[in-house]
C-alpha positions as CSV (number, residue, x, y, z in Angstrom):
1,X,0.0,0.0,0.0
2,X,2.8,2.4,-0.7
3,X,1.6,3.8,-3.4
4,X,-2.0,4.6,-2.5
5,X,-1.6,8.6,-2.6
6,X,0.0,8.4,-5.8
7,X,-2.7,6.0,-7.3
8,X,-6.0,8.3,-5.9
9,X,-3.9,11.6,-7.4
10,X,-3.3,9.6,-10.9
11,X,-7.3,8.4,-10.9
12,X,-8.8,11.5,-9.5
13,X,-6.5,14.4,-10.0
14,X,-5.8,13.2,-13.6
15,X,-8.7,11.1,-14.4
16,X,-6.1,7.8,-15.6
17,X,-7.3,4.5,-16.4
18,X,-6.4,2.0,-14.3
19,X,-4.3,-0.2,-16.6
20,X,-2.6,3.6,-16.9
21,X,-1.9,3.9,-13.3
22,X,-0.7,0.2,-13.3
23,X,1.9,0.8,-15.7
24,X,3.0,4.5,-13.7
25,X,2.9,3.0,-10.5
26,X,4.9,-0.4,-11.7
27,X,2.2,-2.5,-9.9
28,X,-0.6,-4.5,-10.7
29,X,-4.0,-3.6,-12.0
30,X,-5.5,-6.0,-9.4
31,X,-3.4,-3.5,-6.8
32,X,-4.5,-0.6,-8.5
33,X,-8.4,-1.8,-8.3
34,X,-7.8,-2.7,-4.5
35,X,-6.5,0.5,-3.8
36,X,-9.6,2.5,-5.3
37,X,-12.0,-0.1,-3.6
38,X,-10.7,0.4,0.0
39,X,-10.6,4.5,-0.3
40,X,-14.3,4.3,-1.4
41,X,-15.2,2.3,0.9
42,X,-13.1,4.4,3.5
43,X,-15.1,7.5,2.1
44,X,-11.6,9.2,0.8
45,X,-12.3,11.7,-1.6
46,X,-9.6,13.7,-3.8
47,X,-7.6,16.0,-3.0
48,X,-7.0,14.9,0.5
49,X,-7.1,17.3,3.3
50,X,-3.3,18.4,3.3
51,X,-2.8,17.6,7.0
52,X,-5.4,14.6,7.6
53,X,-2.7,11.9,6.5
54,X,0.5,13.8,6.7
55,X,1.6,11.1,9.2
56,X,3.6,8.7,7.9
57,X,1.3,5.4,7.4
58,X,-2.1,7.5,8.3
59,X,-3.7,6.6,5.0
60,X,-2.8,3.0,5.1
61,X,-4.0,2.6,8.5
62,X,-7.3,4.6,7.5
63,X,-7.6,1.5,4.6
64,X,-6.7,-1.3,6.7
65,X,-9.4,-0.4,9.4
66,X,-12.2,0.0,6.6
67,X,-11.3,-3.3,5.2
68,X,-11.2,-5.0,8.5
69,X,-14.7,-5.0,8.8
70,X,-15.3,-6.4,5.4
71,X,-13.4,-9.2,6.2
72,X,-16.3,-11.6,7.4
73,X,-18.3,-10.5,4.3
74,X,-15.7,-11.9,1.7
75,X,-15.0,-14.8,3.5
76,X,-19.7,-15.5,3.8
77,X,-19.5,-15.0,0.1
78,X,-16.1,-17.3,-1.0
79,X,-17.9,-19.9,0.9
80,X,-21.2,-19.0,-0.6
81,X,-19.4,-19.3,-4.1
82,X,-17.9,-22.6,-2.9
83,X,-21.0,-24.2,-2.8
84,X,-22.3,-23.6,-5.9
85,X,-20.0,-24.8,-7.7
C-alpha cells in the first residue's frame, strides 16, 4: 500500500485509467483496483485534506481499518461461491 496517494492523485487528480496507473505505479491492475475499492469504501475523496494523513502510514492505516470489517463479508460469500460450484 505504498503507493495509494499516488494512485487516488493519478485516478482523481488526472482522471487515468487504471491499466494507466498500473503501468505509472509499476504495480498491478489487481493492486491498483484494491487500492480504489478500500478509499471508497473508506469514504476518501480527492484532494485529500493536506494535513489529515500527513503522518507517515495514516492513509494505510485509515484503509486497513475499513477493510477490517469487510473481512467476514468476503470470506460469507467465498464460501457461498464454494458451494455452488
Amino acid at each position: 500500500m505504498r503507493k495509494v496517494k499516488e494512485v487516488l492523485r493519478l485516478r482523481f487528480g488526472l482522471g487515468l485509467l487504471q491499466n494507466q496507473i498500473a503501468r505509472s505505479c509499476s504495480i498491478s491492475q489487481s493492486s491498483v483496483r484494491r487500492y480504489l475499492e478500500k478509499a471508497a469504501a473508506a469514504g476518501l475523496t480527492w484532494p485529500l485534506p493536506e494535513d489529515a494523513y500527513a503522518e507517515p502510514g495514516s492513509l494505510t492505516r485509515t484503509l486497513i481499518k475499513c477493510d477490517e470489517g469487510d473481512r467476514d463479508s468476503t470470506r460469507i460469500h467465498r464460501r457461498a461461491h464454494k458451494r455452488t460450484h
